[in-house]
VOVEX-726035 format. One record per residue (C-alpha): x negated, y, z. Coordinates in steps of 0.2 Angstrom, whole numbers, plus 5000, padded with zeros to 4 digits. Layout:
VOVEX-726035
XYZ...
END
This chain:
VOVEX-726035
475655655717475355825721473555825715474455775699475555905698474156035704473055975687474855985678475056165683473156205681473156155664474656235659473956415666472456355657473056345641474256525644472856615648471856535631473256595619473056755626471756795624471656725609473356825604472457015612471056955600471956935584473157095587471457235590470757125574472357175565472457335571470757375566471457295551472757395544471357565548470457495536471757435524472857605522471257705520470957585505472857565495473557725504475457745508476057675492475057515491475357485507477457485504477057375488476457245500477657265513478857225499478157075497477857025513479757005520479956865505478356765512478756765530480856705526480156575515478756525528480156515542481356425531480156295527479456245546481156225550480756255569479856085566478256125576478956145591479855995591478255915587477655995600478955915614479055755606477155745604477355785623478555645627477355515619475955575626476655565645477255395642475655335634476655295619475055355609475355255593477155345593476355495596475255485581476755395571477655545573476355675569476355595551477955605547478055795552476855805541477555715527478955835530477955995530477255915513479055925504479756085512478056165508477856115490479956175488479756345494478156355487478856345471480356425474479456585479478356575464479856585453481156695465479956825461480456885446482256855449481956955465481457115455482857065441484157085454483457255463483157145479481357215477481557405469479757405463479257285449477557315455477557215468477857045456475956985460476057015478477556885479476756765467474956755476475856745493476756585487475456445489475156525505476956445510476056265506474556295520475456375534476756235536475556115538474556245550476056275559476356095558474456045566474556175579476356085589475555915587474055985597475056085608475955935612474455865616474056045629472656085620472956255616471256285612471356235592472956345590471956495598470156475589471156445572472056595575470556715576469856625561471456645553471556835556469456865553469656795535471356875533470457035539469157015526469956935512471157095511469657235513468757155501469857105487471057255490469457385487468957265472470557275464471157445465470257535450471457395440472857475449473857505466474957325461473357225457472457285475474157235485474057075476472257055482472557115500474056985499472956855493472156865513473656755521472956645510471156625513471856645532472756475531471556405522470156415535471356395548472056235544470056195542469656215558471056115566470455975553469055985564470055975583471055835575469555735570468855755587470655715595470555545585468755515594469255545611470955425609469855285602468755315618470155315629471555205622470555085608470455105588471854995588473355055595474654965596476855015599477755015612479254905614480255095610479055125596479254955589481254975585481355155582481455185564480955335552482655405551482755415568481355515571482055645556483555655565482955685582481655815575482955895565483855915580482755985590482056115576483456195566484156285581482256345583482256405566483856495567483456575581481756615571482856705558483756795570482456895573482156985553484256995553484257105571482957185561483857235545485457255557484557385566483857465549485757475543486557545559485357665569484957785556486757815551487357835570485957935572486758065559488458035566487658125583486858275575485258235569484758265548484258135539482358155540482658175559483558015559482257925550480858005560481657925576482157775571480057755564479857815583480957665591480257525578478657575573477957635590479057575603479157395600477457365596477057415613478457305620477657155610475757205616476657215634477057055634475656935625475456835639477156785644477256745624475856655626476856575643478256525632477256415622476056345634477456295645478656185631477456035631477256045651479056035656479155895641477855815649478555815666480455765657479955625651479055555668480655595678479655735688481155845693479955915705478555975695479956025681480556135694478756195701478256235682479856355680479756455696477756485691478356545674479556645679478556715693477156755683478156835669478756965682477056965690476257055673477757125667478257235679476357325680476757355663478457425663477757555674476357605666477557625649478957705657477757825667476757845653477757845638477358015631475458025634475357835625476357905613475158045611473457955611474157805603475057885588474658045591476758055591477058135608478858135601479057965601478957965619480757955625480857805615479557725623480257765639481657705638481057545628479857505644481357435652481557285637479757235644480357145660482057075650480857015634479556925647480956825656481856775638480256695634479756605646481656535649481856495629479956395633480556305649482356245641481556225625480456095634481956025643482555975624483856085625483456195609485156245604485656355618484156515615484956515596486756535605486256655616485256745604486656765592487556815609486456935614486257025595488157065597488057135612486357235603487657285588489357335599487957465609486757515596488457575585489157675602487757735610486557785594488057885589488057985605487158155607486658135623485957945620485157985601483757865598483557835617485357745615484757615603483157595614484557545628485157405617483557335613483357305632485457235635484857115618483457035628484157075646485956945640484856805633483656805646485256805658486056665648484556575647484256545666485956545668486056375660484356335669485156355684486556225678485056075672483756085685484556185698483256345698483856515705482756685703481856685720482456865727481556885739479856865728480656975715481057125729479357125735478657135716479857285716479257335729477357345723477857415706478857555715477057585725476157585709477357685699477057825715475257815712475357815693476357965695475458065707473658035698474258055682474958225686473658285700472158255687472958335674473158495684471458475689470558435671471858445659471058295651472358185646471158025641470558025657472258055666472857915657471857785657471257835676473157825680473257645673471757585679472057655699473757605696473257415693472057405706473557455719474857345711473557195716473357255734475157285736475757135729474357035742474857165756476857125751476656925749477356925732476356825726475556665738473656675736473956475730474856575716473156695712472156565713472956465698472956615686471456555676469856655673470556815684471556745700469856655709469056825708470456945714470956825728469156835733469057045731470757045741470056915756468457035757469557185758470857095772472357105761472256915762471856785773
END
């Protein structure tokens, strides 16, 4: 039983470490990306698309429905129980599903387009072709979507994360290339042609999971036999059934996939004006608020790939375990995320918060934006626990409780940002603070009701010695950072040497501390073997 739940736990780490890599891949791509891309359609053609953009990504929501991760724990469920026909039974349905909801909103884009502009929704009639070529794009990605859970379910994260990198390379190409062909006919037709890269993207995407379906099917027919045959639950378990429980287990996954543009457009509606009610002109209020959501919160989301990557990795593992009635290893699976999530996010908390103006200045070259940064590193620890307690009680079934708490937590984000925002002391660095009490009440509410189903508590003791580490690091971070820049007054170097001797003394204090059990290092793919042997050598572990 424990070797069992040791391969559980190693495959689970297995495939975290898979979708993040794959995930750090896909975002330097894009980065890379949009370098290329502005240089090409220039401020303007760039608006025209994101115009367009907003439409696409409510449609696609809207028409997943959440479905894939429910496909993903019921997949899960099946699989553990070796109900392998009910598995596959299910998969068809999904996407029989994704076929309907992907044709509708398909369509519904194509034609909401012009009625879009009609009605000022969308101010520039230039972007018209931008929303038009992005709507067969709807289609493809619901099946994508769709094909990555039933995998996932399955805990081969590998096909989501090689179809995401072919996704993003032909995205990446598709939108140099026909955005540089199309603009001597005009800044709308090149948006229009950069659009047309989600397309090809899903295209090639859903190709290559063709190809990890196709080799699934071989290895079942190995394993199980070509024809498999229901179980007894299979058997008597009608169609409608499976609708309702996957309906069940989705829409609240959608709505909480909508929260997330509405926080969005809330924060676009309120910040700004609160900003001007604490002093600051309209350009200045602008200028900050492009400080907090354009700079800030994209290093909050870099910060925390892996624990996104955690979230999903661990919703098909706890199912797993649910389903064979392993309390045990349920509980095992939650205290690694958890402990994990705090292990890499707290590192990354101090570099940001330590950090925040000379990031701000290499980055963005923005040395501005650093208080927002600052301030904003806080949300990194709260965002990282919030994943990986929506993953673990999303794979407990309970789906509906993250979209409560979210809703929850977005209140509390609106009551501070309106308050705070508006405070001339606070500024910008107010609305930062309620980023980090949005994520920091979910994330409470979410192993609140942990707590309640499987009986996990926060290990204390393991979270005051990873304090304890960062609060070493954060000395040395400090200290190097400053000393080197007295010394050379080369802030590359100070930077990134801060970081890197930071690191290397966050490791040895965590070993040197016990925060983490060297069973722990070991089990963190690719990296932990190596650094637990380094720290043995070294005598920080025995």
């Amino acid at each position: 039983m424990a070797e069992e739940k040791n391969t559980g736990s190693e495959k689970f780490l297995k495939g975290t470490m898979i979708l993040t890599i794959a995930s750090f891949v896909v975002k330097v791509i894009g980065s890379l990306n949009w370098i290329f891309v502005s240089r090409i359609l220039g401020g303007e053609g760039i608006g025209l698309y994101q115009m367009a953009f907003p439409i696409y990504f409510f449609a696609m929501t809207v028409s997943q429905a959440g479905v894939p991760v429910a496909i993903s724990i019921i997949t899960a469920e099946r699989v553990a129980l070796n109900d392998i026909f009910g598995a596959k039974r299910v998969f068809r349905i999904a996407m029989g599903l994704m076929f309907i909801t992907g044709v509708i909103f398909s369509v519904l884009t194509y034609f909401s387009a012009s009625w879009l502009i009609e009605w000022q929704l969308i101010r520039d009639a230039r972007a018209y072709m931008s929303v038009v070529v992005l709507a067969p794009t709807v289609f493809f990605v619901t099946f994508l979507a769709a094909s990555r859970g039933y995998l996932q379910g399955w805990q081969r994260m590998t096909p989501t994360a090689v179809s995401q990198i072919v996704e993003q390379i032909f995205r990446v190409i598709t939108m140099i290339v026909l955005a540089d062909l199309f603009l001597p006919w005009g800044l709308d037709y090149a948006a229009a042609g950069a659009s047309l890269g989600a397309l090809a993207g899903a295209v090639t995407g859903l190709i290559v999971l063709v190809y990890f379906h196709i080799k699934l099917n071989k290895e079942i027919e190995i394993k199980y036999g070509a024809n498999l045959q229901p179980t007894e639950q299979s058997a008597n378990e009608s169609t409608i059934s499976i609708v309702k429980r996957m309906f069940k287990l989705a829409l609240p996954v959608s709505a909480a996939s909508i929260m997330l543009p509405v926080v969005s457009n809330l924060d676009l509606m309120i910040v700004p004006q609160r900003l001007e009610v604490a002093g600051y002109s309209v350009r200045q209020a602008t200028e900050l608020f492009g400080y907090l959501n354009g700079m800030a919160v994209p290093l909050i989301n870099l910060a925390t790939i892996l624990t996104a990557s955690l979230a999903v990795s661990i919703v098909p593992a706890i199912s797993e375990a649910r389903a064979l009635k392993q309390k045990d290893r349920i509980f095992l699976l939650t205290a690694s995320g958890v402990r994990i999530s705090n292990f890499v996010c707290f590192p990354a908390f101090v570099v940001v918060f330590f950090l925040a103006t000379p990031i701000s200045s290499l980055i963005y070259n923005a040395p501005g934006a650093g208080d927002a940064v600052m301030i904003s590193a806080v949300s990194i620890i709260l965002l990282g626990l919030h994943q990986v307690s929506t993953g673990v009680l999303q794979g407990l079934g309970h789906t509906t409780i993250p979209m409560v708490n979210m809703i929850l937590a977005a209140a509390a984000k609106v009551f501070l940002n309106w308050h705070l925002t508006a405070l001339p002391y606070f500024g910008i660095m107010g609305a930062a603070w309620a980023t980090a009490a949005d994520m920091g009440v979910a994330a409470i509410i979410n192993l609140y009701f942990i707590h309640k189903y499987i009986g996990y508590k926060m290990e204390m003791g393991q979270l005051f010695k990873t304090i304890c580490a960062a609060g070493v690091m954060a000395v040395v971070v400090k200290f190097f950072y400053e000393f080197t820049m007295a010394q050379w007054q080369i802030e590359v170097i100070s930077t990134f040497g801060a970081v890197f001797v930071g690191c290397a003394v966050y490791i040895a204090a965590v070993a040197l501390f016990g925060a983490m059990k060297k069973e722990d290092l070991q089990q963190i793919p690719m990296v932990g073997r190596i650094a637990v042997k380094i720290l043995t050598r070294i005598g920080f572990l025995k």
